[in-house]
C-alpha positions as CSV (number, residue, x, y, z in Angstrom):
1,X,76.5,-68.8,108.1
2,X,77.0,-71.1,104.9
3,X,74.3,-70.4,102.4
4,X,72.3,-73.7,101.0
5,X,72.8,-74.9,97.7
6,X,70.3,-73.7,95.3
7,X,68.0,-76.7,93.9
8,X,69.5,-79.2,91.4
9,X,69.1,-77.4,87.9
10,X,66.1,-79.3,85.6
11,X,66.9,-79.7,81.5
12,X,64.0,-77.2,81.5
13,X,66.2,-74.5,83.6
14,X,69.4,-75.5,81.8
15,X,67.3,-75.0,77.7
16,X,65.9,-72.0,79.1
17,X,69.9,-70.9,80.2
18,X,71.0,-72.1,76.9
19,X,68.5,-69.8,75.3
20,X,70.6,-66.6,76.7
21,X,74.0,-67.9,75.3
22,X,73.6,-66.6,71.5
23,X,75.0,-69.4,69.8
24,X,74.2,-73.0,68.2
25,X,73.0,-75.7,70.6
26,X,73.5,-79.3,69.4
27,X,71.7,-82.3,70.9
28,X,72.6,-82.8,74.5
29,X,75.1,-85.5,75.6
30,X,73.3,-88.9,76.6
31,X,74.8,-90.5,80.4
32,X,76.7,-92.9,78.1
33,X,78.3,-90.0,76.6
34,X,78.8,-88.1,79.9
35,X,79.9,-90.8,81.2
36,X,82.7,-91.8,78.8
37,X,84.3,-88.5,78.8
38,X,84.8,-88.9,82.4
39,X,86.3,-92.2,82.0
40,X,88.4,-90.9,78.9
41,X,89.9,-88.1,80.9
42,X,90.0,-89.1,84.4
43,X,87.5,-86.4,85.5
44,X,83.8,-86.3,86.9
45,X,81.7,-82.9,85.7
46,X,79.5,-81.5,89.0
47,X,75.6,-82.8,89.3
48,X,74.6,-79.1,87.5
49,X,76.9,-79.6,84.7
50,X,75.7,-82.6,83.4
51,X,72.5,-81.4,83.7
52,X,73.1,-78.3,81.5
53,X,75.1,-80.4,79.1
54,X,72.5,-83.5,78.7
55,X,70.1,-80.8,78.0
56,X,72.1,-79.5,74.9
57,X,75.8,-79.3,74.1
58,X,76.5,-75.2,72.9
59,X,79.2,-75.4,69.3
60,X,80.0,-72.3,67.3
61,X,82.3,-70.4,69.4
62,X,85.6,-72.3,70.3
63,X,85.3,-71.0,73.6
64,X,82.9,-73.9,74.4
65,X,84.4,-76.8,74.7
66,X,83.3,-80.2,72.7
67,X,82.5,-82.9,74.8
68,X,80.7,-84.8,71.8
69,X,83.7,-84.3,69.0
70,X,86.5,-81.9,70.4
71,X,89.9,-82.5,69.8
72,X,91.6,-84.7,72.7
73,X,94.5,-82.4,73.4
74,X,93.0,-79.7,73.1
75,X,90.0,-81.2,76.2
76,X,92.9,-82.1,77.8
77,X,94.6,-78.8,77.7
78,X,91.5,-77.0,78.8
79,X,91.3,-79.3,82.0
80,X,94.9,-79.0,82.9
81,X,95.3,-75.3,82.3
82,X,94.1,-74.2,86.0
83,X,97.0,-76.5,87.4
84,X,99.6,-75.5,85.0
85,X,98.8,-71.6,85.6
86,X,99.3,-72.4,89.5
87,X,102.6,-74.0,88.3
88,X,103.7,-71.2,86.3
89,X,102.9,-69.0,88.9
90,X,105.2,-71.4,91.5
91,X,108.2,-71.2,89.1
92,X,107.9,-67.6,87.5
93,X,106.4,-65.5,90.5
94,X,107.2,-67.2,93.9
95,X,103.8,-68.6,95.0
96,X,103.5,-70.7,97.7
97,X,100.4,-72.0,99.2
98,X,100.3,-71.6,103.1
99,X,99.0,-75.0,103.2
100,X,101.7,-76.8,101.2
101,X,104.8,-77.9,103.4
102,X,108.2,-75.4,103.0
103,X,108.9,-74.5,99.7
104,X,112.4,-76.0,98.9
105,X,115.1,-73.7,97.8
106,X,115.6,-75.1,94.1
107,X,113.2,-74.2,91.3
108,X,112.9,-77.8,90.1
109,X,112.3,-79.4,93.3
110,X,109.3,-76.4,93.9
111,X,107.4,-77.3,91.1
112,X,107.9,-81.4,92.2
113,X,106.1,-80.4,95.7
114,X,103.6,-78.5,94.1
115,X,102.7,-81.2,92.0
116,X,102.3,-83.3,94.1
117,X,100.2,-81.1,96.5
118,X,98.0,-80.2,93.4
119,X,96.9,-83.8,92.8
120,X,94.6,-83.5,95.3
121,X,92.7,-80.2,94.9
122,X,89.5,-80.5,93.5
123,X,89.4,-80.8,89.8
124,X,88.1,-77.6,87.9
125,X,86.2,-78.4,84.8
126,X,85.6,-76.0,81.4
127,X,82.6,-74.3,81.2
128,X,83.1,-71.9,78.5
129,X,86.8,-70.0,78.0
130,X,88.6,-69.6,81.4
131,X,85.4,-70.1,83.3
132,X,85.2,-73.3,85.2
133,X,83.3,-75.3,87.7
134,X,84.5,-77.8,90.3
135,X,84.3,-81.0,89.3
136,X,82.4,-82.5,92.3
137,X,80.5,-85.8,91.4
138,X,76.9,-85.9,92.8
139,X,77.2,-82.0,93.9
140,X,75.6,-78.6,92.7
141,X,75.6,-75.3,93.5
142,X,79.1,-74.5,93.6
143,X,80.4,-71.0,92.0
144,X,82.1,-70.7,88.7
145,X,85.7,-69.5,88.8
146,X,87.3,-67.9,86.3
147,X,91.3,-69.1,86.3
148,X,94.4,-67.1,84.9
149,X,96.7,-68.6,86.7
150,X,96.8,-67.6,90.5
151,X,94.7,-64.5,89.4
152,X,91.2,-66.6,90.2
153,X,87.8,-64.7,91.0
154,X,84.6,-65.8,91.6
155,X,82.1,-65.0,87.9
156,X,79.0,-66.4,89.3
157,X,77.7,-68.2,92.9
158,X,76.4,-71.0,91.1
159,X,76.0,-72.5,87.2
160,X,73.0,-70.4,86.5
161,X,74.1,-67.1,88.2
162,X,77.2,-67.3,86.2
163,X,74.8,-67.6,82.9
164,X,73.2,-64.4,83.7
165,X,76.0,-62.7,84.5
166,X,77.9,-63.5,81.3
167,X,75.4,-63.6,78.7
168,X,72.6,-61.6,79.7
169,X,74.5,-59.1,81.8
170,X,73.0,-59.6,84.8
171,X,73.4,-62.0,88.1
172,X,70.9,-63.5,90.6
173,X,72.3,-61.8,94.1
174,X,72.7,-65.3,95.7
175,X,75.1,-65.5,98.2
176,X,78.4,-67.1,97.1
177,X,79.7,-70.3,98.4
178,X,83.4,-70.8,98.0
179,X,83.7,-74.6,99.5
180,X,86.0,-75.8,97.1
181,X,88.9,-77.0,99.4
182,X,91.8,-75.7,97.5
183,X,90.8,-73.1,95.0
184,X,88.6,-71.1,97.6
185,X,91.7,-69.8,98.5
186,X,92.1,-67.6,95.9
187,X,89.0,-66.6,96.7
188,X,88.7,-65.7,99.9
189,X,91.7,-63.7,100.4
190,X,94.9,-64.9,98.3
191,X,96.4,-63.6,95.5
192,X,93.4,-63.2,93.1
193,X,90.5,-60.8,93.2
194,X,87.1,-61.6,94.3
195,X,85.0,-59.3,92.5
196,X,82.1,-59.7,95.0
197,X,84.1,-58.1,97.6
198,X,84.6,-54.8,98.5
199,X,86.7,-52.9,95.9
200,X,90.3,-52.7,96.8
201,X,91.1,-49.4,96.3
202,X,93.8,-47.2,98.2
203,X,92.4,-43.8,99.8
204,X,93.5,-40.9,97.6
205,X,90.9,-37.8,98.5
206,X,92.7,-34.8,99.2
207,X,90.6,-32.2,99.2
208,X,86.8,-32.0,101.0
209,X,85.4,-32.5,97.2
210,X,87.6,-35.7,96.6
211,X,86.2,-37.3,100.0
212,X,82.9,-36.2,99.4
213,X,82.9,-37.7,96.1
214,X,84.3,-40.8,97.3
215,X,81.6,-40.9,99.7
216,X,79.0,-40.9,96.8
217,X,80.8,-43.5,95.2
218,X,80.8,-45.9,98.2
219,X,77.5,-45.3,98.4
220,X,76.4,-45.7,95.1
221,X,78.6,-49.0,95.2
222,X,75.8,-50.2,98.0
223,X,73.4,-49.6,96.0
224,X,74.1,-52.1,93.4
225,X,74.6,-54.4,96.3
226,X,78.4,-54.6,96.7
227,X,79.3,-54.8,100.2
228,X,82.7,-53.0,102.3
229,X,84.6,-53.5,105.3
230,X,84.0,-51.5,108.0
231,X,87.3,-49.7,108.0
232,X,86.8,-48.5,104.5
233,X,83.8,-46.7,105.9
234,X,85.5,-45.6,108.7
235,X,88.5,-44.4,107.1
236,X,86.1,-42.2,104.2
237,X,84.2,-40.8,107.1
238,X,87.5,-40.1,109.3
239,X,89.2,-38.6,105.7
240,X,86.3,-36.6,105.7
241,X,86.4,-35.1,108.8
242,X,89.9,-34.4,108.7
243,X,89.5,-32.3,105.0
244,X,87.0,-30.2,107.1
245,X,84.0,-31.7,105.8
246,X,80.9,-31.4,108.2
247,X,77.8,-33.4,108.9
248,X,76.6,-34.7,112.4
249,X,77.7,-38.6,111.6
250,X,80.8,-37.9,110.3
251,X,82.5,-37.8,113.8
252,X,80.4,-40.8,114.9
253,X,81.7,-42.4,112.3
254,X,85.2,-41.6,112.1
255,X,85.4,-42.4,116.1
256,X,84.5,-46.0,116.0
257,X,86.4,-48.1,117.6
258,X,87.7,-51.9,116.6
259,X,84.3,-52.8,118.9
260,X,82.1,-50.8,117.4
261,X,82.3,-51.6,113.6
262,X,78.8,-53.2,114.0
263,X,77.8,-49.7,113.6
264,X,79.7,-48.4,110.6
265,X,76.9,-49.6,108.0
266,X,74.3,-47.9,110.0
267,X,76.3,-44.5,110.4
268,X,77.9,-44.2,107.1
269,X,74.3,-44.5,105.5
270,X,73.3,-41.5,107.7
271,X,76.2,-39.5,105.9
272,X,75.3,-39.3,102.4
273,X,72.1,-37.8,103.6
274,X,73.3,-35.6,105.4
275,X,75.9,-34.3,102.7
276,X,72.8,-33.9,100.9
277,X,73.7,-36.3,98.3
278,X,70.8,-39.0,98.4
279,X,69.0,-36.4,95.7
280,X,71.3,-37.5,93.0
281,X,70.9,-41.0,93.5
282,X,67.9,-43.7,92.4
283,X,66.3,-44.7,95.3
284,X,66.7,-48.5,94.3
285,X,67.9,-50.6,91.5
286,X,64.6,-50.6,89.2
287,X,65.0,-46.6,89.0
288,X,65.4,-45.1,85.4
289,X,68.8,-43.9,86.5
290,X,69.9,-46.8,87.5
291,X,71.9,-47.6,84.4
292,X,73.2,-43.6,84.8
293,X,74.4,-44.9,88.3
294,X,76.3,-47.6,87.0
295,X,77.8,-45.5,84.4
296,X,79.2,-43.4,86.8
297,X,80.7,-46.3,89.4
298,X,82.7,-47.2,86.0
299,X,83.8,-43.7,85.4
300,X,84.9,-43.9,89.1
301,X,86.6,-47.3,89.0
302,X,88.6,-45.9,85.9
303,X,89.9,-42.8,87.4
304,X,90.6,-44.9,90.4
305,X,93.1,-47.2,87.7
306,X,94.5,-44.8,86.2
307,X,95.6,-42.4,89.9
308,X,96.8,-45.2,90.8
309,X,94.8,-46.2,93.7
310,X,92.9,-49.2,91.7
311,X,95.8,-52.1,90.9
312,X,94.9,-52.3,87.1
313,X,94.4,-56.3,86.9
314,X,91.8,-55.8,89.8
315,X,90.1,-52.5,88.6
316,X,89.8,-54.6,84.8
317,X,88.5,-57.8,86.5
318,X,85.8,-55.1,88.7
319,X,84.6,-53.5,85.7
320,X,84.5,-56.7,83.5
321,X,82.2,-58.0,86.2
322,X,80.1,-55.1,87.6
323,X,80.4,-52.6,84.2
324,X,80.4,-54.4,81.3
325,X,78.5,-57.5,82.9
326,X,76.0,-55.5,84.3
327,X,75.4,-52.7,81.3
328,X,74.8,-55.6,78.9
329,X,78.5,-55.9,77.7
330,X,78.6,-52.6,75.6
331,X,81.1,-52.3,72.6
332,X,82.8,-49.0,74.0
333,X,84.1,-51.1,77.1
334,X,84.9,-54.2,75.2
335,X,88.5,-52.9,74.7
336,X,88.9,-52.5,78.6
337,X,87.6,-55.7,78.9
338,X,89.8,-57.3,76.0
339,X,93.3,-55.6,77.5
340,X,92.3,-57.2,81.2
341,X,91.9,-61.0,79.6
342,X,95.7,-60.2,78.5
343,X,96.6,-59.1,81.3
344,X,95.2,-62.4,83.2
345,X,96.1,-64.9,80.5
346,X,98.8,-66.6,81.8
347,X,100.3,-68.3,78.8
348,X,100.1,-64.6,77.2
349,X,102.6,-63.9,80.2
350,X,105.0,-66.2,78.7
351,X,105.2,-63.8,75.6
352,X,104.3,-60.3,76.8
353,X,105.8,-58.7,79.9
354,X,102.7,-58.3,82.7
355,X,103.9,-55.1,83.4
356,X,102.9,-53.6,80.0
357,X,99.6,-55.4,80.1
358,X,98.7,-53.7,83.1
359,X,99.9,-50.6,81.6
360,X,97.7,-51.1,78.8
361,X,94.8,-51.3,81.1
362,X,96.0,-47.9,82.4
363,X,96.6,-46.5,78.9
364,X,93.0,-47.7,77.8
365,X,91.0,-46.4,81.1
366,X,92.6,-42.8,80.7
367,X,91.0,-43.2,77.3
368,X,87.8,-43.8,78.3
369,X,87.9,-40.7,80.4
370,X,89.3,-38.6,77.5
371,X,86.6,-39.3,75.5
372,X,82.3,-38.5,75.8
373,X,80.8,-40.3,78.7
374,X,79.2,-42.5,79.2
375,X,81.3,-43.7,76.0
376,X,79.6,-44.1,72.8
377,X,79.5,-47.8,71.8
């Protein structure tokens, strides 16, 4: 079922937004205004947007881009970078989107088709860095992207979800909608990472402690809210079993059938208890330990990087979003965080090889775990 939009955003929500963001706030654009940047650069900015900048226009941080003064090239840069990373992505790493017609064999005439395909995806617009919003005249409520090329993930389910989740470290839990024609494709299932789906991880347990552990961790991850397909539960609960660990659901679980995941939730939910492990956990989100919790999925996601079973572009973008996000952007993970923006920048890919960004991910995740946890900031 396709969620609603959330109501229209009033200049009183979008101040009381602005007030999170930590920087200056100049006087907001005037429709004129709004209106002539459109017209100047062939774009229209989404019913929310307009409302968020005609409520006040944030400088001080060239992250933010200047509707009012901003250099001209540098607007139009912004605006055409999610277009050129697809491009780069078409030349330098063979992608093809399964809607486009046959990819021609020479380089050259590639990039032509492509171009021409991309004309009539939906415009993303700047928000603030990477982070962009359709660019859907008379619309709201659509979720801000955040583009490195063909490496796109969702950063918030609408304007003022992405807010919280970037500048005060927290997000609203609305469900997402990804109806943006072209780029929801990235989203829902192609080449970048969703961070609001379940965690991509490999299974690695090879002992009855490694699958119990990874049980606790898959059900610590529900209870910050992230979600998992039914055959990850199945296959921890059937891994389980197989390392001779013992509860009553285990075999329930592991014995589901294609027809039966309905049930998986339900059983898997039963295990933890039954393991005993529900003792060490807060009972909801508003628990003291919650922040502990947290703490420990990171520590988990890193040692998932650095075995291997985490792709280290994925694991970055997951503890970006649900770690440093969500923990109010501490210092001590700001390298982690720092070394994954390299690794998604696609223009640093022109310069750096991506396999040494990603191993710098690796390198910077087994330092984490070297060190004190949870890390001193």
């Amino acid at each position: 079922m396709t969620a609603q939009p959330p109501p229209l955003l009033t200049r009183e929500d979008a101040r009381r937004l602005q007030s999170m963001l930590g920087t200056a706030i100049g006087p907001g654009l005037s429709e004129r205004e709004l209106d002539a940047t459109e017209a100047r650069f062939g774009f229209t900015f989404a019913a929310d947007h307009r409302v968020f900048l005609s409520a006040g226009l944030p400088h001080g941080s060239s992250r933010w881009p200047d509707w009012r003064g901003g250099d001209a090239e540098d607007l139009a840069g912004r605006l055409a970078w999610p277009v050129d990373g697809v491009l780069f992505d078409v030349e330098r790493s063979g992608f093809w989107h399964p809607a486009w017609p046959s990819r021609p064999s020479e380089t050259s005439e590639a990039l032509r088709v492509a171009r021409t395909e991309l004309e009539s995806a939906p415009q993303l617009v700047p928000v603030y860095g990477h982070r962009y919003l359709p660019g859907t005249a008379g619309e709201h409520g659509h979720p801000v992207l955040s583009v490195h090329q063909t490496d796109i993930i969702l950063y918030g389910n609408d304007l003022a979800d992405y807010i919280h989740h970037e500048f005060a470290g927290r997000s609203s839990g609305l469900v997402s909608r990804t109806t943006i024609d072209f780029w929801s494709y990235f989203v829902d299932g192609g080449p970048g990472i969703d961070v609001t789906l379940p965690t991509p991880f490999t299974p690695y347990a090879t002992t009855a402690r490694e699958a119990v552990d990874c049980i606790r961790m898959l059900a610590l991850e529900r209870l910050i809210g992230r979600r998992h397909h039914p055959e990850q539960l199945i296959e921890a609960g059937l891994t389980a079993l197989i390392l001779d660990v013992e509860t009553d659901s285990l075999p329930l679980l592991a014995g589901l059938s294609r027809s039966e995941h309905e049930q998986a939730d339900a059983l898997f939910d039963q295990v933890p208890a039954e393991l005993g492990l529900l003792r060490d956990l807060p009972s909801d989100t508003t628990d003291l330990p919650w922040e502990a919790a947290r703490w420990e999925l990171v520590r988990w996601w890193l040692r998932l990087i650095v075995n291997g079973s985490l792709d280290p572009g994925a694991g970055g973008d997951l503890i970006t979003y649900e770690g440093w996000g969500a923990l109010a952007r501490p210092q001590s993970l700001r390298p982690l965080v720092d070394r994954t923006d390299a690794y998604n920048d696609w223009a640093a890919v022109r310069r750096v090889d991506r396999d040494r960004a990603a191993e710098a991910i690796v390198e910077e995740a087994g330092r984490l775990l070297d060190g004190p946890w949870p890390p001193q900031s």
